[in-house]
C-alpha positions as CSV (number, residue, x, y, z in Angstrom):
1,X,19.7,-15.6,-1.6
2,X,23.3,-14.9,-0.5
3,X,25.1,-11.5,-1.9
4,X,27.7,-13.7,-3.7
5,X,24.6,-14.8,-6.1
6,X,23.2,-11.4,-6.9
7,X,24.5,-11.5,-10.4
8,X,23.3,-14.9,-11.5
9,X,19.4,-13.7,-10.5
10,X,16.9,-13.1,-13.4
11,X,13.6,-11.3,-12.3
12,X,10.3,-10.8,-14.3
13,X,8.1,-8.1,-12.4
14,X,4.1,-7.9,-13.2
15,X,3.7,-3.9,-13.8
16,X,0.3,-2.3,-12.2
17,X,0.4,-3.0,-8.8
18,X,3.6,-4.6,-8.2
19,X,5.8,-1.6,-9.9
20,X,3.3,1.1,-9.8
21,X,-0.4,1.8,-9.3
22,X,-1.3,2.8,-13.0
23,X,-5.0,3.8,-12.1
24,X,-4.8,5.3,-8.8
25,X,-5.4,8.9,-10.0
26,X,-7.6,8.3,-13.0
27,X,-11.1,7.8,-13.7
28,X,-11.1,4.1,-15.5
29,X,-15.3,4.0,-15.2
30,X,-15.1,6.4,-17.8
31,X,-13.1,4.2,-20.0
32,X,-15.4,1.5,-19.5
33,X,-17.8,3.2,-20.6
34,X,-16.4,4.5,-23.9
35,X,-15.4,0.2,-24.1
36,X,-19.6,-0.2,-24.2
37,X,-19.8,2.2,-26.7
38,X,-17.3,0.9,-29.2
39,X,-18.1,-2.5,-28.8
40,X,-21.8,-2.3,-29.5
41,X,-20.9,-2.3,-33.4
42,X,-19.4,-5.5,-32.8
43,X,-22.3,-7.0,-31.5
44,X,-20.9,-7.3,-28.1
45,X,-22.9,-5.7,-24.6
46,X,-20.3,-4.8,-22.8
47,X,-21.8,-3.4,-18.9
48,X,-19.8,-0.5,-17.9
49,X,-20.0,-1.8,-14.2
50,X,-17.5,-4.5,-15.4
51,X,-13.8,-3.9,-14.8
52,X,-12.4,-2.2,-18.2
53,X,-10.1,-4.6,-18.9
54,X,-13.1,-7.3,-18.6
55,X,-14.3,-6.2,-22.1
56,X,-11.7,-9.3,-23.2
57,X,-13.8,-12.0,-21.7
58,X,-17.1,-10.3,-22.8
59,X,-16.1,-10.1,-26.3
60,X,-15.1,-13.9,-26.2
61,X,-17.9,-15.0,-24.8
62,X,-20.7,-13.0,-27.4
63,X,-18.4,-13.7,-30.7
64,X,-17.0,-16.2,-32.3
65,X,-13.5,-16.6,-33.3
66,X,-12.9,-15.0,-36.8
67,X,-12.4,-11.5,-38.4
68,X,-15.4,-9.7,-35.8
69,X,-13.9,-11.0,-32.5
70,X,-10.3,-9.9,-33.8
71,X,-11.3,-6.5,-35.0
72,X,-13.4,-5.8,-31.4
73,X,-10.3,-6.9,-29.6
74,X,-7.9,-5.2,-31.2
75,X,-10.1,-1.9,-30.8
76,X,-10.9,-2.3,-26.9
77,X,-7.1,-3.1,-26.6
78,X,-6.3,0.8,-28.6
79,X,-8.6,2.4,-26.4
80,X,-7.6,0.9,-23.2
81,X,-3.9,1.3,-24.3
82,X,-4.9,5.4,-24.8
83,X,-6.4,5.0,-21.1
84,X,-3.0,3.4,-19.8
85,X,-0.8,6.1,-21.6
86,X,-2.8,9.1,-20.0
87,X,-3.1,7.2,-16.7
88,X,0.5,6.5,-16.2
89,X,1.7,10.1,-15.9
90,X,-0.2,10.5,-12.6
91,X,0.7,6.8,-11.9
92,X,1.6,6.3,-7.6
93,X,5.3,4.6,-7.5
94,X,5.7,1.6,-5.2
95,X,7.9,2.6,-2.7
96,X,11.2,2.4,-3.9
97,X,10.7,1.2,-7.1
98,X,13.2,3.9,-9.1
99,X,15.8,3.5,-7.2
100,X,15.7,-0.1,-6.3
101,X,15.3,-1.0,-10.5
102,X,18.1,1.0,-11.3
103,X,20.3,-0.7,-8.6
104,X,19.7,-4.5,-9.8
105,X,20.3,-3.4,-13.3
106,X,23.7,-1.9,-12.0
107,X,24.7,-4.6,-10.2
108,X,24.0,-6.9,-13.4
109,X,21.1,-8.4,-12.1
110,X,18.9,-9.5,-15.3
111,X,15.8,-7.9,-15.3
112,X,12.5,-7.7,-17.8
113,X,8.8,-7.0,-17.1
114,X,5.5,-9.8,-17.8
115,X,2.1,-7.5,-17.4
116,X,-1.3,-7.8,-18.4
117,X,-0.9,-3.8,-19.4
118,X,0.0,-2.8,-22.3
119,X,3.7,-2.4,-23.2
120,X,3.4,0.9,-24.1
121,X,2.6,1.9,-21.1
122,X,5.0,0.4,-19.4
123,X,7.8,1.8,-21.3
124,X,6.2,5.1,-21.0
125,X,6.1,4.9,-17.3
126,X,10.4,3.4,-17.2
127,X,10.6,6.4,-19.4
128,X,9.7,9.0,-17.1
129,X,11.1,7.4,-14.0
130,X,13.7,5.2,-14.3
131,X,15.4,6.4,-17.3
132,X,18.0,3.7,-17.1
133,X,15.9,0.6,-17.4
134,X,16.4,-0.3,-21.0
135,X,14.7,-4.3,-20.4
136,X,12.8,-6.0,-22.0
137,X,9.0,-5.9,-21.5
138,X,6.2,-8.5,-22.3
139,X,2.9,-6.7,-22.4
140,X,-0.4,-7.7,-23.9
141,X,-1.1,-8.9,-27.1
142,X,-3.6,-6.6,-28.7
143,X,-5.6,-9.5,-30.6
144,X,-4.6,-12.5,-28.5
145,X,-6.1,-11.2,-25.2
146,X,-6.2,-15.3,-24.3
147,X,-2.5,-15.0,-23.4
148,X,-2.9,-12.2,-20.9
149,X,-1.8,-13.9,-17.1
150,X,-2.6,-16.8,-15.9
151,X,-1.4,-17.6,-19.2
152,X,2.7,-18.7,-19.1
153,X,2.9,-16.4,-22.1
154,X,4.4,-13.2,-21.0
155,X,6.8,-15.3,-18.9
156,X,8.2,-17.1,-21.5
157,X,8.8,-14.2,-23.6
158,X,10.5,-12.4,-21.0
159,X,12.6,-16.0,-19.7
160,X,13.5,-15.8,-23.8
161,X,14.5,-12.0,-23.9
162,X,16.5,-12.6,-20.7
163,X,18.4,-16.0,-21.7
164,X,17.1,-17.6,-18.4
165,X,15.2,-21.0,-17.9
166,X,11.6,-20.7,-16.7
167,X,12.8,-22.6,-13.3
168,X,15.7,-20.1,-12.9
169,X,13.1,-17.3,-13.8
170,X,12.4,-15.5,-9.9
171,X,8.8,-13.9,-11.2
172,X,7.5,-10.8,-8.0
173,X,3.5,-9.8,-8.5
174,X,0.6,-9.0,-7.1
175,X,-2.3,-11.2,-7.3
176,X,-3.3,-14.7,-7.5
177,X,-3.3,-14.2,-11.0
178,X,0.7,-13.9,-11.0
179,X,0.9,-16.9,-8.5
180,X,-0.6,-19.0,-11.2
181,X,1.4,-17.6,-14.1
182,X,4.4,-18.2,-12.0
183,X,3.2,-21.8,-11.2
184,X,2.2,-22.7,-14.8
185,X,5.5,-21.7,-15.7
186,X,7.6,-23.5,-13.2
187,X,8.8,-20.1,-11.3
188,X,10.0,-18.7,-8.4
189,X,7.4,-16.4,-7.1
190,X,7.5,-13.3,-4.5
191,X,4.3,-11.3,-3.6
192,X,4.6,-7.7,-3.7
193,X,2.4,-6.2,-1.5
194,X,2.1,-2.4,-0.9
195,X,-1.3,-1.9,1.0
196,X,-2.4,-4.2,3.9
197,X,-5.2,-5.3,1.5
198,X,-2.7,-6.5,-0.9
199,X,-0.8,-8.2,1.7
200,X,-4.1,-9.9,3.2
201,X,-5.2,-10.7,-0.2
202,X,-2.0,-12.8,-1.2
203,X,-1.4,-14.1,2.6
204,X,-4.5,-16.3,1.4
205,X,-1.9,-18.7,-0.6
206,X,1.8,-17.2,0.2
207,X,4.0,-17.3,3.3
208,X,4.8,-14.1,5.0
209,X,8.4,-14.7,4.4
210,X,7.4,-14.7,0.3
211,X,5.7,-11.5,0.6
212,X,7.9,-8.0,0.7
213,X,5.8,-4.8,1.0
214,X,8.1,-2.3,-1.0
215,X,11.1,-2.3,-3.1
216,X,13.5,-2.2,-0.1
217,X,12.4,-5.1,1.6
218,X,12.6,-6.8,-1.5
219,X,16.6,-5.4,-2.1
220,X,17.2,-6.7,1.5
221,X,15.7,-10.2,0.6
222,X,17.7,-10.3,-2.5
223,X,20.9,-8.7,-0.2
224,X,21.3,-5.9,-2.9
């Protein structure tokens, strides 16, 4: 991508663990195990082993669709969302993120967020540390967990937001997970990869030359 072409760009970034690490200082076990607590009314056995945000997929698969499922969703997603809020003040930056956001925006580049977290949360977090980044974000849906990623959802709300086709749409994350959202959707996509695990983990199905390991490489790909 040239310099002359910077301001024609749109990019969607995923949130925890592409922009930040939202967990890294905070104990998510112990949300888990508040989830399999309040879930229990619900009907659901929710193992506090499991991931937190896995208490989707168990709800789905103990309920059936109707007023119950809703109502457990939408009570995991408050509690999780609580989790996020606290998390994100002690949340570890990707190197360069603040000022490397701030400097597309300046230079007109349009930009939005597509996460799996809630938007609260991320807001909270552009808040605090890039004060300037006023974009739009898609975050999850607090009863419609089945349009978290790989689900096209978030992309197409933020493609929308942004006034840019899906195929002009340039989407960076951090998992396979984004790699299939960006392919559902017809997008451009660019690993972010701030540990050697990360970058082993998406060298599995990306090129090295798709994959930047902080916000400056990614600047210099972009020739911001």
């Amino acid at each position: 991508m040239d310099s002359g072409k910077v301001k024609q760009i749109c990019i969607a970034f995923d949130f925890d663990g592409t922009m930040c690490r939202v967990f890294k200082n905070y104990d998510l076990k112990a949300t888990a195990r508040k989830l399999s607590e309040a879930v229990k009314k619900f009907g659901v056995d929710f193992d506090c082993a499991l991931d937190a945000f896995e208490v989707f997929a168990e709800i789905a698969r103990q309920t059936v669709a109707g007023e119950t499922r809703e109502a457990a969703y939408r009570e995991s997603d408050g509690i999780l969302t609580a989790a996020e809020l606290e998390a994100v003040e002690g949340a570890e930056s990707v190197y360069g993120v603040e000022e490397v956001f701030a400097k597309l925006i300046k230079r007109g580049v349009k930009v939005g967020v597509a996460t799996n977290n809630s938007a609260e949360c991320v807001k909270a977090f552009l808040e605090r540390r890039i004060p300037e980044a006023e974009v739009p974000v898609a975050g999850r849906e607090p009863a419609q967990p089945e349009l978290m990623k790989p689900h096209t959802h978030s992309l197409e709300i933020t493609a929308k937001a942004l006034n840019c086709p899906l195929k002009d749409l340039l989407f960076v994350g951090d998992t396979q997970r984004d790699y299939e959202c960006a392919v559902n959707a017809g997008c451009e996509f660019l690993g972010m990869a701030p540990t050697p695990l990360k970058r082993k983990r998406l060298s599995a199905f990306l090129p090295q030359n798709k994959i930047v390991s902080d916000y400056y490489e990614l600047a210099a790909l972009l020739s911001i």
